[in-house]
C-alpha positions in Angstrom: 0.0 0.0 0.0 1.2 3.7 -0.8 0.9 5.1 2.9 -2.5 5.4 4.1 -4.2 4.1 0.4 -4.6 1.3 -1.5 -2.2 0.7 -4.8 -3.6 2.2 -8.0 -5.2 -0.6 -10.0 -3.4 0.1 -12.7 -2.1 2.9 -14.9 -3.9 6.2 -14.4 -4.7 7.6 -18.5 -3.6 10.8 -19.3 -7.2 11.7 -21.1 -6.3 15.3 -20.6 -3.1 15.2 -23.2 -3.0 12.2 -24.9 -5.2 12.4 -27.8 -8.4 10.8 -26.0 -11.9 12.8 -27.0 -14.8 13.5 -24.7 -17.9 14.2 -26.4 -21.5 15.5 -24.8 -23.8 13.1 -26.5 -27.0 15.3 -26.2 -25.2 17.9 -28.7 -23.2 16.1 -30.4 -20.3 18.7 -29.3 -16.8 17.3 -28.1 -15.4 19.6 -24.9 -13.0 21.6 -24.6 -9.0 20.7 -23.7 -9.8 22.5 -20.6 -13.0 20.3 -19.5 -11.0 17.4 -20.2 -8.2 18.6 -18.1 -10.9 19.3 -14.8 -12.6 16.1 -15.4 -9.4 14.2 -15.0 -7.9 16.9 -12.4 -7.9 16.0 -8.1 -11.1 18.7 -8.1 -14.4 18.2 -7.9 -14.8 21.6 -8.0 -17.0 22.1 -11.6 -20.2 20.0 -12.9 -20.8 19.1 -16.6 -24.3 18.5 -16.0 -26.2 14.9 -16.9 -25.9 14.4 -20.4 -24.4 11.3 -21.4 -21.0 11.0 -22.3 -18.5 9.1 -24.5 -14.7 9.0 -24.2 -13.1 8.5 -27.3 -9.5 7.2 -27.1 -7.0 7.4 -30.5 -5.8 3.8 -29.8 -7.6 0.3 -28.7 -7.2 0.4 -24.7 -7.4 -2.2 -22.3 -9.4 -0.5 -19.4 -8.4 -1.8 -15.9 -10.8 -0.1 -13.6 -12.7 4.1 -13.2 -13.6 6.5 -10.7 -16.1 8.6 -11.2 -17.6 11.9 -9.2 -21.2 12.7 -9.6 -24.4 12.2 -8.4 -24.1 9.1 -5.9 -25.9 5.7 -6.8 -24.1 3.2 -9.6 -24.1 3.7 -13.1 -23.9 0.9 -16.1 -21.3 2.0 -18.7 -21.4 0.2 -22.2 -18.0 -0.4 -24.3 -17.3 -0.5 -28.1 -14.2 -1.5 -29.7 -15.3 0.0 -33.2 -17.4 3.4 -32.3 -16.6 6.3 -34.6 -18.7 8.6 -33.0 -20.7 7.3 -30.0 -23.9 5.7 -31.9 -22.5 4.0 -34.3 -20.7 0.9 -34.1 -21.1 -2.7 -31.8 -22.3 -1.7 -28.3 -21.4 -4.1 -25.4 -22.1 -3.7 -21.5 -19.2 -2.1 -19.9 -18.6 -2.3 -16.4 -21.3 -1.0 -13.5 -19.5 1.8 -11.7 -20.7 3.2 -8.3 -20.7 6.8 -8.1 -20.1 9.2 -4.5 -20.5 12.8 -4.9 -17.2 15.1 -3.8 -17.6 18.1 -4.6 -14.2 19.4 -2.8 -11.4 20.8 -4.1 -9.1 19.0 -3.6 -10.8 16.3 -3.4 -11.5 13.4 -1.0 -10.2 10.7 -0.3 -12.9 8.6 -2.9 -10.6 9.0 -5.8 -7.8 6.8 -4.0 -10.3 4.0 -2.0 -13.2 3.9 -4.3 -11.8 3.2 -7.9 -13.6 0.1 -9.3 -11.9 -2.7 -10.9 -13.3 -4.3 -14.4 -10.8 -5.0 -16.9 -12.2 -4.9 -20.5 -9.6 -5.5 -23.6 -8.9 -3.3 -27.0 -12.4 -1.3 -26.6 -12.3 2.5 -28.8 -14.9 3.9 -26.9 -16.5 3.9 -23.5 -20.1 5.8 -22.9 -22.4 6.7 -19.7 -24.4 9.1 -17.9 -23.3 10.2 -14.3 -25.6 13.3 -12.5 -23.5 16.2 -12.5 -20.6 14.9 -13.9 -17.5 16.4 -12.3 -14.2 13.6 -12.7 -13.9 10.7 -14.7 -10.3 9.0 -13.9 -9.6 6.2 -16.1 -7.0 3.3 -15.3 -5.4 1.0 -18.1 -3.1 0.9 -20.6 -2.9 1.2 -24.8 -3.7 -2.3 -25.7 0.0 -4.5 -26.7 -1.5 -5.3 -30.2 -1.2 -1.5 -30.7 2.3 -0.7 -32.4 3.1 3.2 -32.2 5.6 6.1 -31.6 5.3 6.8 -28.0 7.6 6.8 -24.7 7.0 4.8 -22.1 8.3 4.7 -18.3 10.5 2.3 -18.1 11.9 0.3 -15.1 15.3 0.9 -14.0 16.7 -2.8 -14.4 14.4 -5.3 -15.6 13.1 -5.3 -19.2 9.7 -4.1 -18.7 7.0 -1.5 -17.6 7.6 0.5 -14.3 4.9 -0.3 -11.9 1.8 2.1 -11.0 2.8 2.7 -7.6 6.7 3.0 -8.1 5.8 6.9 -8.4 3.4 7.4 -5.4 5.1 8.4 -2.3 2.6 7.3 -0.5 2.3 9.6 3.2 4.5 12.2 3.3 6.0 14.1 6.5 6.9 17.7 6.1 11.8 17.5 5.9 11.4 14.3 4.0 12.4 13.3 1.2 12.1 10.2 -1.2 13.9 9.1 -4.9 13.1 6.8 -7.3 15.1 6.1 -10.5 13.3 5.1 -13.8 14.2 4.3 -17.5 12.6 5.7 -20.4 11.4 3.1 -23.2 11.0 3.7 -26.8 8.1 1.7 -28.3 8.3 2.8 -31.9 9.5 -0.4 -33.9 11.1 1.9 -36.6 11.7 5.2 -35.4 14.4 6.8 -32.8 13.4 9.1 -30.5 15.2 12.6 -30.1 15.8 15.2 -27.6 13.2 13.3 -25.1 12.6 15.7 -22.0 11.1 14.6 -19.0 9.2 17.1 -17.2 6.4 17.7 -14.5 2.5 19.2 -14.0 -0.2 19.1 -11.8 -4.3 19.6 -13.0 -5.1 20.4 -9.2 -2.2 22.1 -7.4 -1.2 23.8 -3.3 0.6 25.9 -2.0 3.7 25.0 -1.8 3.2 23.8 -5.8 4.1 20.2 -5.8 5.3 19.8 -8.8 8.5 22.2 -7.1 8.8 19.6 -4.0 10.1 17.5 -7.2 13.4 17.7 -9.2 15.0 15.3 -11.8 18.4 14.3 -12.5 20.4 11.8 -14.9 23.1 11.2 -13.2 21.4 11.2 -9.1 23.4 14.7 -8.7 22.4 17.3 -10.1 18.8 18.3 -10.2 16.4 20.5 -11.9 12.7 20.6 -12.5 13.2 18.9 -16.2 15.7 16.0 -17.7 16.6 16.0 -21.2 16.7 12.1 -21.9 18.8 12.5 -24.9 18.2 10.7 -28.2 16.3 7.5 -27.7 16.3 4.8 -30.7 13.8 2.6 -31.8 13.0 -0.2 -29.0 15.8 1.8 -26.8 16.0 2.7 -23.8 17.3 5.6 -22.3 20.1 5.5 -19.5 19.0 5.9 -15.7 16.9 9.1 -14.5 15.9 9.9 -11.0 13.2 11.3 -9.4 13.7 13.0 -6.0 10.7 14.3 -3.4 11.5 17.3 -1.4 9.1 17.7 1.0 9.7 21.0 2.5 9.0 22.5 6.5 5.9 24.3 5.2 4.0 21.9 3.1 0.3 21.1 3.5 -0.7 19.7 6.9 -4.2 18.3 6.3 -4.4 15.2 4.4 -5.4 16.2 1.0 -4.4 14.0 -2.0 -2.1 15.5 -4.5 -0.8 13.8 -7.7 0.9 14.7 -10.2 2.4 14.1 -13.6 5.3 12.7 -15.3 5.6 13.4 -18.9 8.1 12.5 -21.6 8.1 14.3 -24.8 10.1 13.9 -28.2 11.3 16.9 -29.5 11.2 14.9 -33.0 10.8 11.4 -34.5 13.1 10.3 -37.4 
């Protein structure tokens, strides 16, 4: 367990920057970058309302469990592996996901101890309705029959993915610190990787920022709050980086739930 919390499931999604769609299915209209980014933020600050929804994702996933923050009861959810644009297409049921309002910001605890598990493989699309829709968090992972250019987190000496909860501290006492050391992993068959820098964000945020009580480094030395990974080629993988926690005398006493985000980014593909 990370601290006082149970082990993410599985691989939280990046819906807010990786190419997945959200679309209101009452009007037809996708939403914005920005609605995507609160939906999959640690606030449950803003409600979309009660249409019903459909995530889109750009790749076949294999979705490992959801949380979602609305209007409490349970909810059935229906998968597709072929939807185009959330009518059309084979319709299976999905997962039934129970819902508990949390309208805090930053939220409760619910988002850590109230994810439900359901694995279902290679599906394009995932739709529902939730009552005042405020977060949908998605856990999983692009499906392996996919082949791609994309970076992946790597672990440091064995020949495959880093695991979900090798980056959550877990609880975290105000002078401590923590480090972790990673790979990166380039999954393009044909293509090498360049200038690949690793950098940091948050969607819901303190004071102190967390993403500053973190600092990178490729040789464990020194530090900064970005790593430039270098060129990466096809299959590759990079050398060594390290994460390092910094949790300074005037951080956030209460126990809210911050996370925050990794991200590795080609400069270019050749």
């Amino acid at each position: 367990m990370a601290g006082s919390y149970p082990d993410p499931p599985s691989y939280r999604m990046a819906i807010h920057r990786d190419g997945t769609q959200i679309m209101n299915l009452a009007t037809g209209i996708n939403l914005t970058p920005s609605q995507i980014s609160g939906l999959n933020s640690e606030s449950g600050a803003a409600a979309l309302g009660s249409s019903p929804v459909c995530v889109f994702f750009p790749e076949a996933r294999d979705l490992d469990a959801i949380w979602l923050n609305g209007t409490t009861g349970s909810i059935p959810t229906e998968v597709s592996v072929d939807s185009t644009n959330g009518v059309d297409g084979t319709w299976t049921a999905g997962p039934t996901v129970p819902v508990i309002q949390d309208t805090g910001n930053p939220l409760g605890a619910g988002w850590r101890t109230s994810i439900s598990s359901s694995t279902t493989f290679a599906i394009k699309a995932i739709r529902f309705t939730v009552g005042n829709l405020r977060n949908i968090h998605l856990y999983g992972e692009i499906s392996p029959t996919v082949t791609e250019n994309r970076i992946e987190f790597w672990h440091p000496t064995i020949d495959q993915k880093i695991s979900p909860s090798d980056f959550d501290w877990g609880d975290c006492p105000r002078y401590s610190t923590g480090q972790v050391s990673f790979r990166l992993k380039n999954m393009s068959p044909t293509l090498t990787a360049f200038g690949v820098l690793v950098s940091m964000l948050a969607l819901t945020d303190t004071t102190p920022s967390v993403p500053a009580q973190h600092f990178l480094s490729d040789d464990g030395v020194h530090w900064a709050a970005t790593v430039d990974a270098g060129a990466i080629a096809s299959s590759g993988m990079s050398p060594i980086l390290y994460l390092r926690r910094v949790t300074p005398s005037n951080a956030v006493l209460s126990t809210p739930r911050w996370a925050f985000h990794l991200i590795a980014v080609p400069t270019s593909w050749s």
